[in-house]
VOBA-1610 file (N, C-alpha, C; in pm, whole numbers, padded with zeros to 5 digits, always signed):
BEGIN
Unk-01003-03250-18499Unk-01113-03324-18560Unk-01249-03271-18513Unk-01245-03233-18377Unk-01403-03208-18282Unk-01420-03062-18422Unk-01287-02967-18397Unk-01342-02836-18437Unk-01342-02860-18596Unk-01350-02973-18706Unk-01356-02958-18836Unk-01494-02998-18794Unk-01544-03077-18694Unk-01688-03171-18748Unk-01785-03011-18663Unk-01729-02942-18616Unk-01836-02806-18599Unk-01821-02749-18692Unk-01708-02664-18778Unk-01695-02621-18896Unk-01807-02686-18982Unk-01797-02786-19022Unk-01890-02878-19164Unk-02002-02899-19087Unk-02052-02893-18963Unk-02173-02869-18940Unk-02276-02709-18921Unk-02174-02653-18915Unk-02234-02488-18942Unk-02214-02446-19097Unk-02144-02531-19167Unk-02164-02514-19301Unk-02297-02532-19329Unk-02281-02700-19321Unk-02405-02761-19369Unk-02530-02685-19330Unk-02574-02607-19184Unk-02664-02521-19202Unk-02699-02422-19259Unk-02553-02383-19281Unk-02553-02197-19336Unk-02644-02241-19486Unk-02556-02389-19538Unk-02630-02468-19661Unk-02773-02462-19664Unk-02851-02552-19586Unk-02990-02564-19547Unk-03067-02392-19530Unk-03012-02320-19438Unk-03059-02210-19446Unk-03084-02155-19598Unk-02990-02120-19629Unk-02999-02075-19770Unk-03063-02129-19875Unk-03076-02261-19861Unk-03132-02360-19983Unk-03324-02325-19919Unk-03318-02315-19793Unk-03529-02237-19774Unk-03509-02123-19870Unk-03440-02032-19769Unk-03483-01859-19836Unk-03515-01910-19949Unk-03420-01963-20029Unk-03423-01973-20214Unk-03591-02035-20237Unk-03602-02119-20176Unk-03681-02199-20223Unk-03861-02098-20162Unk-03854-02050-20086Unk-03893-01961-20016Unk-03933-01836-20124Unk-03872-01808-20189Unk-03919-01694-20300Unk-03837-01740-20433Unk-03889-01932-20399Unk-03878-01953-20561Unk-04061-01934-20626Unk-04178-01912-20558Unk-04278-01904-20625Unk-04395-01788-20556Unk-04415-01710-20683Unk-04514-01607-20653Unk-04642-01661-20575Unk-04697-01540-20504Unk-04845-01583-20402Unk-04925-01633-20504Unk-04922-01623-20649Unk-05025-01667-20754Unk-04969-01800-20801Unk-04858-01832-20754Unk-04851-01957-20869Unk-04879-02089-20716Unk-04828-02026-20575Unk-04904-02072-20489Unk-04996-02130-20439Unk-05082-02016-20480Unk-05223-02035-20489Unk-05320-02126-20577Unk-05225-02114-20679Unk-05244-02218-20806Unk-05179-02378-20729Unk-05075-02379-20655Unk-05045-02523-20617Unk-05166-02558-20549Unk-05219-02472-20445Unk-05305-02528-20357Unk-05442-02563-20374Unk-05451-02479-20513Unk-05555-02580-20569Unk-05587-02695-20636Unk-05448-02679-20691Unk-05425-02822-20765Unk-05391-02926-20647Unk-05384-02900-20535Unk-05358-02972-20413Unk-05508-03032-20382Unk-05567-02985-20411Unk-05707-03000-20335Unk-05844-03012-20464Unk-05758-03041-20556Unk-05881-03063-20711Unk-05889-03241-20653Unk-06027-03210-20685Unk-06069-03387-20681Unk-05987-03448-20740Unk-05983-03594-20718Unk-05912-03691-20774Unk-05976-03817-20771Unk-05960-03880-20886Unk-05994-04014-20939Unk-05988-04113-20859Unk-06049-04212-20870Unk-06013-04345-20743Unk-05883-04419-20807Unk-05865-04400-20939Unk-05754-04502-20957Unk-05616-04411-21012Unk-05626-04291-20980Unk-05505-04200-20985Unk-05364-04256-20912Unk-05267-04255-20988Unk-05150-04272-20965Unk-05087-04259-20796Unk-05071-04384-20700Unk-05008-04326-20574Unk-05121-04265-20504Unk-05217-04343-20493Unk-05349-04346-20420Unk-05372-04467-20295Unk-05357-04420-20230Unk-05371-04535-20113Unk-05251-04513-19973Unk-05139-04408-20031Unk-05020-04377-19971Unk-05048-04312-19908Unk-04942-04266-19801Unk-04986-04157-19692Unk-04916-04029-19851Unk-05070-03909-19823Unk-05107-03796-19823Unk-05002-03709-19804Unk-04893-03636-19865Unk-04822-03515-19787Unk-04898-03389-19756Unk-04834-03362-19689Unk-04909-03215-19619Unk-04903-03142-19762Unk-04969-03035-19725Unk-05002-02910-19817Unk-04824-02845-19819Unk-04785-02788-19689Unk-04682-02735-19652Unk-04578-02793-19746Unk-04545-02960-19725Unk-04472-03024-19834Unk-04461-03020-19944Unk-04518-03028-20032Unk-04532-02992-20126Unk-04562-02877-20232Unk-04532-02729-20135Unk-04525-02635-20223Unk-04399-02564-20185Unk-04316-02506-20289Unk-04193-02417-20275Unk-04159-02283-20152Unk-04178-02313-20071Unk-04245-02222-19983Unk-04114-02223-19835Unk-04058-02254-19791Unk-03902-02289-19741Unk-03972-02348-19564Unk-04094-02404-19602Unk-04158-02410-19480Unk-04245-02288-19407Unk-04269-02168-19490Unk-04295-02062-19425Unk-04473-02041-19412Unk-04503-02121-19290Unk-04664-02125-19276Unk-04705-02011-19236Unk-04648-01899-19206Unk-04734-01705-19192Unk-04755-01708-19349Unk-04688-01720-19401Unk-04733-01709-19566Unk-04827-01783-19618Unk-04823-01900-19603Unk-04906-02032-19639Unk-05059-01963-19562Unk-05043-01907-19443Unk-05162-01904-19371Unk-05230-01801-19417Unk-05128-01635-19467Unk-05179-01544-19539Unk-05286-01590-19671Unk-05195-01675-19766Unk-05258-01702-19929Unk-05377-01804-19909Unk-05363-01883-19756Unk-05508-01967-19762Unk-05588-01897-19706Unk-05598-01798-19672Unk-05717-01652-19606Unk-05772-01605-19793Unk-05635-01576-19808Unk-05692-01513-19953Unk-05767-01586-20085Unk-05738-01746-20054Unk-05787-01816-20140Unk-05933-01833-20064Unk-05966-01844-19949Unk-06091-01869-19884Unk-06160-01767-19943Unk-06119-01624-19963Unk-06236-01540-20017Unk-06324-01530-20117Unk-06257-01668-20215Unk-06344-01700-20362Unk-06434-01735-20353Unk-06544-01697-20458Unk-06647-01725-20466Unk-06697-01886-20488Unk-06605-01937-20508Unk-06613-02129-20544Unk-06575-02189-20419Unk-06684-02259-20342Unk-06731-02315-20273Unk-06616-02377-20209Unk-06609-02507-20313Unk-06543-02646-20310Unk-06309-02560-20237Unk-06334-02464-20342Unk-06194-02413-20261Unk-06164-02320-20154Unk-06259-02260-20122Unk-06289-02179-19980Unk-06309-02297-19893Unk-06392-02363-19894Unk-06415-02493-19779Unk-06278-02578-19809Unk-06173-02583-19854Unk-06017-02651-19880Unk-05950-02574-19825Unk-05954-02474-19852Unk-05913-02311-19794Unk-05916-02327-19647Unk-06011-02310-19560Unk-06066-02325-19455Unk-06008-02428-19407Unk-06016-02541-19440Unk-05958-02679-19366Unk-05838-02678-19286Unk-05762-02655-19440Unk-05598-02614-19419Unk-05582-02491-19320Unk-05679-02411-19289Unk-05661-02306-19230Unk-05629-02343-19042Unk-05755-02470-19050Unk-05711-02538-18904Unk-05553-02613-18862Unk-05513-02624-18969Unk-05392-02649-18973Unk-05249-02529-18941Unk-05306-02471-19030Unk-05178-02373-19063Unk-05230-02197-18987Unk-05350-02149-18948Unk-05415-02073-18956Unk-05315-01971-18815Unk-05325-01850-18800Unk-05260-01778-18721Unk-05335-01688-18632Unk-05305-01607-18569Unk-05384-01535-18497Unk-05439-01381-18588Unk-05369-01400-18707Unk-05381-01293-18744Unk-05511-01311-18885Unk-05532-01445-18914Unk-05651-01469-18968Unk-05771-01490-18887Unk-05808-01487-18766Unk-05918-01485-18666Unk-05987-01359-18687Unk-05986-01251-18732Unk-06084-01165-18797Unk-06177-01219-18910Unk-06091-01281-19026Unk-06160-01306-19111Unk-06224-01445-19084Unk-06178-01527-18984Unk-06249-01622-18964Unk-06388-01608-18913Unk-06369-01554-18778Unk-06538-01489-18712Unk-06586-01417-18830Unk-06577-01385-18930Unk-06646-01283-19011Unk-06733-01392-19105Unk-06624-01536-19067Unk-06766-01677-19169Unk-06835-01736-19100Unk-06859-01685-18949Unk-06901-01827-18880Unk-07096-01789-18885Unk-07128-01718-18963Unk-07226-01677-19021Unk-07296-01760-19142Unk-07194-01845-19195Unk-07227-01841-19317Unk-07256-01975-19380Unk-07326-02044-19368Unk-07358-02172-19409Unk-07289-02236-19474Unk-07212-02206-19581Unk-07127-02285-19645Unk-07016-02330-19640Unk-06972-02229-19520Unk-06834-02275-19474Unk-06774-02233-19312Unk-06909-02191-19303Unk-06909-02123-19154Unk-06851-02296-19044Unk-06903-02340-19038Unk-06827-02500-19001Unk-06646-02509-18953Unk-06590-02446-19068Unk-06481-02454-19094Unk-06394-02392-19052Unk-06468-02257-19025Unk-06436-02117-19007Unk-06387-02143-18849Unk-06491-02191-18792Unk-06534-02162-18628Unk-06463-02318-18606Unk-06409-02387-18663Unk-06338-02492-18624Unk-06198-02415-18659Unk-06119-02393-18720Unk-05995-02301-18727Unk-05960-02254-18613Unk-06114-02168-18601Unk-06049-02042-18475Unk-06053-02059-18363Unk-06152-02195-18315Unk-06088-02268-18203Unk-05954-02348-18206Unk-05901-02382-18298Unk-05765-02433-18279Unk-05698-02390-18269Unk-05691-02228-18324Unk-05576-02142-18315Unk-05610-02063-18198Unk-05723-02017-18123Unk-05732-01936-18038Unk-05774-02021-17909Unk-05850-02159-17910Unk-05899-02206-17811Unk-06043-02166-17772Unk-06076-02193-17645Unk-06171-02160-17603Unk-06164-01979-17497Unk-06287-01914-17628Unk-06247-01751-17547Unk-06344-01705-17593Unk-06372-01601-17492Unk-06513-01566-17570Unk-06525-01513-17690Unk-06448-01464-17763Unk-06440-01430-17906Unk-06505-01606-17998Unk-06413-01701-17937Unk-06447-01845-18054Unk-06581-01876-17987Unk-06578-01880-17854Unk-06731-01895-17813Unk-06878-01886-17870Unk-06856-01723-17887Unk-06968-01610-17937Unk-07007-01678-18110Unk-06861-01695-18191Unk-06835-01771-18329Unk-06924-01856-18320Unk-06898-01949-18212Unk-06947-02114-18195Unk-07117-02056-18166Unk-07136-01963-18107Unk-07299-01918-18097Unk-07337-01898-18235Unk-07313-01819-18253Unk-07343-01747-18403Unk-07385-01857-18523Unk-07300-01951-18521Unk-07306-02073-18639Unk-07387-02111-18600Unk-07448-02174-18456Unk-07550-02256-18389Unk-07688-02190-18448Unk-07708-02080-18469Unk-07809-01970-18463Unk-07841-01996-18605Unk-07747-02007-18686Unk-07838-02031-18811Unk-07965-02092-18858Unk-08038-02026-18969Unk-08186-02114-18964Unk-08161-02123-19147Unk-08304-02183-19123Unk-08244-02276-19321Unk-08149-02338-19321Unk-08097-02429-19295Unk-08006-02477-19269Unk-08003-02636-19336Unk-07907-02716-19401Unk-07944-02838-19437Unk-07845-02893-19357Unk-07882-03095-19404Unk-07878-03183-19337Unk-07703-03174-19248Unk-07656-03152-19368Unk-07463-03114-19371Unk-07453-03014-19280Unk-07524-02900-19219Unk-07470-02828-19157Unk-07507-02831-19012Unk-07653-02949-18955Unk-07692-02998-18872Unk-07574-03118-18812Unk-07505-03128-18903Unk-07407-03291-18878Unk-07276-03171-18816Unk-07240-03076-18872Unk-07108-02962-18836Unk-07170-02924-18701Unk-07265-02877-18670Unk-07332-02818-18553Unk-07310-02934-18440Unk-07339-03029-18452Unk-07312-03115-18354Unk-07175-03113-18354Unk-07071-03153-18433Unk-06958-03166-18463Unk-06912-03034-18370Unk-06934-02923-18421Unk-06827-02814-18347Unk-06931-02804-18209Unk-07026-02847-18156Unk-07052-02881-17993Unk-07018-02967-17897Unk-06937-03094-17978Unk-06865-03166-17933Unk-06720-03047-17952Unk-06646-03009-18019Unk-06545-02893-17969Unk-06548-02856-17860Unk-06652-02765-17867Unk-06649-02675-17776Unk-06652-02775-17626Unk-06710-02909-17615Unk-06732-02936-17501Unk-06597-03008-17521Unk-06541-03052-17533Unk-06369-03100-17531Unk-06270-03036-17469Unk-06260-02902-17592Unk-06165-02815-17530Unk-06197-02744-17415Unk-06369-02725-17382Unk-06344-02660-17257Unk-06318-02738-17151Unk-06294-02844-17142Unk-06222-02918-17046Unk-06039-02945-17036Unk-05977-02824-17128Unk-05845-02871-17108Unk-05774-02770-17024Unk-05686-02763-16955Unk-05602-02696-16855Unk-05608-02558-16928Unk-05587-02507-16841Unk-05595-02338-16906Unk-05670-02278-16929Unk-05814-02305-16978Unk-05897-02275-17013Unk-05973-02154-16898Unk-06024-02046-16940Unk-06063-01969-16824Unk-06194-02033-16768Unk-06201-02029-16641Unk-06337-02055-16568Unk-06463-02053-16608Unk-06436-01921-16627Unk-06592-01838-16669Unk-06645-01867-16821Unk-06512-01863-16890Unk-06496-01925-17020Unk-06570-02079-17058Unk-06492-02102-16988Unk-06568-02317-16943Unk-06705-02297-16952Unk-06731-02192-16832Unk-06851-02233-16801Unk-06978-02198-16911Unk-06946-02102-16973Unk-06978-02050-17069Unk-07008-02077-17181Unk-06903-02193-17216Unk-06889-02292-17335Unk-06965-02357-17342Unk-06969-02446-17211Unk-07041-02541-17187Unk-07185-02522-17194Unk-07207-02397-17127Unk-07393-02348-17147Unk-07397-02322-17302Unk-07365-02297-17358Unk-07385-02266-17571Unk-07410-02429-17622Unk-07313-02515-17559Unk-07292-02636-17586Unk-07492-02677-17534Unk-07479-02742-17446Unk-07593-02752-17372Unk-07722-02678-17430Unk-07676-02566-17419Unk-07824-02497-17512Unk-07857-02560-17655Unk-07745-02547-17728Unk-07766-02608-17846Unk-07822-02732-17849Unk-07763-02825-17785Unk-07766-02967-17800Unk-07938-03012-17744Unk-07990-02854-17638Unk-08135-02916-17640Unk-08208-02890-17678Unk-08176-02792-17795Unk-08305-02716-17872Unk-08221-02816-18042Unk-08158-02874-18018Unk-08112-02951-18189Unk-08174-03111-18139Unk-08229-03098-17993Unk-08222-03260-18016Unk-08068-03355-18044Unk-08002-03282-17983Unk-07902-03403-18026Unk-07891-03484-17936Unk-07768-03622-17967Unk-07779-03772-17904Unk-07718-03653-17733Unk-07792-03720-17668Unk-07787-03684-17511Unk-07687-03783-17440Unk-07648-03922-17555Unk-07582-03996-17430Unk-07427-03988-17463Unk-07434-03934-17615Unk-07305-03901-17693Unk-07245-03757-17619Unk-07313-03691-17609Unk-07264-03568-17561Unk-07226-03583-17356Unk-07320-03680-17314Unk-07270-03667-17152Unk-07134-03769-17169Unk-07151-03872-17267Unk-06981-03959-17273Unk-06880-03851-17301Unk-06922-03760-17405Unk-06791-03659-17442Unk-06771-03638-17284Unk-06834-03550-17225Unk-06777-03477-17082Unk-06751-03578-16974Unk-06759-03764-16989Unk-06735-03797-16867Unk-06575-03818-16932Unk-06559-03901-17034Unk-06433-03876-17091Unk-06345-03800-17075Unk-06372-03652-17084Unk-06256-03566-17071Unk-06288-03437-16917Unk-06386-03484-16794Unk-06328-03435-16729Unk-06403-03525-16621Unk-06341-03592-16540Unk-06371-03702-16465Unk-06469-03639-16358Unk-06444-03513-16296Unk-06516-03459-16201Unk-06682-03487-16227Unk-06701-03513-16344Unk-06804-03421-16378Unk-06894-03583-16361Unk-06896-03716-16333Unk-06970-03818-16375Unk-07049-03802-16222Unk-07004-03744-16129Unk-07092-03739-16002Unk-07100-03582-15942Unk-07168-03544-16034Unk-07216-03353-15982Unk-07379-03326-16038Unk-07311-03194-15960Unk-07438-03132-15999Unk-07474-03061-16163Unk-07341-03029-16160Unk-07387-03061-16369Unk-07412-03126-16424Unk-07388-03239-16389Unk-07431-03352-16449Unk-07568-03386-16424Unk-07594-03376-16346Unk-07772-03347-16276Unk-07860-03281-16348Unk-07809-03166-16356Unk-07879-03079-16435Unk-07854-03116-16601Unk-07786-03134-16631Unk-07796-03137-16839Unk-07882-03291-16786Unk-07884-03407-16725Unk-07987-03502-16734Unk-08121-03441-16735Unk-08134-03369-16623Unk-08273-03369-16597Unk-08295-03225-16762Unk-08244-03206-16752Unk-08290-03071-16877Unk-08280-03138-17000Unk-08227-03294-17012Unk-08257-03360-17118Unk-08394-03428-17123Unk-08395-03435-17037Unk-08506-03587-16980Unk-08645-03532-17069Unk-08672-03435-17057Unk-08835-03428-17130Unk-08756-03421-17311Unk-08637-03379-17335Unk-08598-03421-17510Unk-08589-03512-17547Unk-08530-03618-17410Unk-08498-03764-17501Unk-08622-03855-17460Unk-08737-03819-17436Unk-08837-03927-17377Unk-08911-03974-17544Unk-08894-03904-17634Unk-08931-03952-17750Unk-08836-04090-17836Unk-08715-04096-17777Unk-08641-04203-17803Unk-08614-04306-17686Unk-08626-04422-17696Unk-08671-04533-17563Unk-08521-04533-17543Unk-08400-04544-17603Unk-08248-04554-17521Unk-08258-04463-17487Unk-08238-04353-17508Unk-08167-04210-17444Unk-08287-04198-17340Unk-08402-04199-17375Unk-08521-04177-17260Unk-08434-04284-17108Unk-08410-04424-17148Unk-08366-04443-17004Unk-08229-04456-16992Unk-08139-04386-17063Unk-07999-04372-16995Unk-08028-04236-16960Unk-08089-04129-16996Unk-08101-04023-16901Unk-08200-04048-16773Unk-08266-04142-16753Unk-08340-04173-16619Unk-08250-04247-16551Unk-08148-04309-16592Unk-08101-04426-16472Unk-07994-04359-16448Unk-07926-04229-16518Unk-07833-04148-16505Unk-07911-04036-16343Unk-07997-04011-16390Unk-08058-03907-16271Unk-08091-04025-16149Unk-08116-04145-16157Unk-08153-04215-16045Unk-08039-04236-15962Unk-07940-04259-16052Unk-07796-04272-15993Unk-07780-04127-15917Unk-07766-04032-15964Unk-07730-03929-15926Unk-07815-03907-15774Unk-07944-03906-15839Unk-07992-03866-15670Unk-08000-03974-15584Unk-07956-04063-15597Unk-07932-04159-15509Unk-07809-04160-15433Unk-07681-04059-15478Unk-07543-04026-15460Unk-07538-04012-15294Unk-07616-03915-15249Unk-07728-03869-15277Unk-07708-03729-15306Unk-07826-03676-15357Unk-07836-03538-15444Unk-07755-03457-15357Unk-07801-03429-15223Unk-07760-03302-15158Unk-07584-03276-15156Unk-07519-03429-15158Unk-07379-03431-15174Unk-07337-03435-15247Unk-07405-03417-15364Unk-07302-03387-15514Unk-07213-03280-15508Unk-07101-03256-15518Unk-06985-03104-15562Unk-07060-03065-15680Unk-07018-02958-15700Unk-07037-02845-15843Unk-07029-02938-15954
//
């Protein structure tokens, strides 16, 4: 009995195996490409099975689960000239995206329209390194810029200050991150008390140092034009040098 129920269970895979491959090169990279847009065409508020959980992209196309492929044809669909499916393109790319699309990713983080997207991908797939780093510079650097891409800029500086707080991450790398982060955040004016919660949140060291010292006081003359942030960055530095200063760690 043990050796029929291994028999009919190496069937049943040899089954499953075979039923991907098939399904796997049941549809050309074009008719693909064609699902994934019809995956991602707007939709109506009162469209059929609206309100349900969403299947993945992956689910729903003939594809035997094979995301190197999926990740290839959403590189190739990102290269169109239509906006709305390069930025769909891109999304899915944080999802599904490989090491082997990180060329063409750094090659958008240039680019206003979808540069956002780009440099969010290639930190998920690569992390924090100086390659996504330099990306994460590059997007920051943009000028002309509208309201939507000021809201992404903050958005991928909260990234960068996240992940450079997770295990693994190289030192120099961290530290590195963190200064792009910081730079940005004081030449954009951004919220000063949103960005020191990101870093007490995810790395505890940091609520009694000397970094923390410093991004206060290097905020303190940005946020004196707003009366909250003006005194949570003063009662933040009062605290601090009251620790007292000279004994703060790194």
């Amino acid at each position: 009995m043990v050796h029929q129920k291994k028999i009919t269970s190496t069937l049943l895979l040899a089954l499953v195996t075979a039923s991907l491959a098939i399904l796997a090169g049941a549809s050309t990279d074009a008719e693909i490409i064609d699902g994934i847009v019809q995956f991602h065409r707007p939709r109506c508020g009162d469209e059929p099975g609206r309100g349900g959980r969403r299947p993945e992209l992956i689910e729903v196309l003939e594809m035997g689960g094979d995301t190197n492929r999926l990740a290839r044809l959403l590189a190739e669909l990102a290269h169109t000239n239509d906006i709305w499916n390069a930025k769909m393109a891109l999304s899915e790319l944080e999802k599904y995206g490989t090491a082997e699309q990180l060329p063409f990713l750094y090659s958008c983080a240039t680019n206003p329209a979808v540069g956002d997207r780009a440099v969010k991908a290639a930190l998920r797939i690569e992390g924090v390194t100086s390659s996504s780093i330099e990306a994460a510079q590059r997007y920051f650097a943009l000028t002309n810029t509208d309201e939507s891409v000021d809201r992404s800029r903050t958005s991928i500086c909260a990234d960068l200050i996240k992940l450079s707080c997770r295990e693994g991450v190289d030192d120099i790398c961290r530290s590195n991150a963190m200064e792009v982060a910081q730079n940005f955040a004081f030449s954009a004016d951004c919220n000063y008390y949103w960005l020191d919660k990101l870093r007490l949140e995810d790395d505890p060291s940091y609520r009694y140092s000397k970094r923390r010292l410093a991004f206060m006081r290097g905020a303190a003359s940005h946020a004196a034009q707003w009366e909250f942030m003006a005194n949570y960055v003063t009662n933040a530095i009062n605290e601090l040098v009251a620790y007292p200063e000279a004994n703060l760690p790194d």
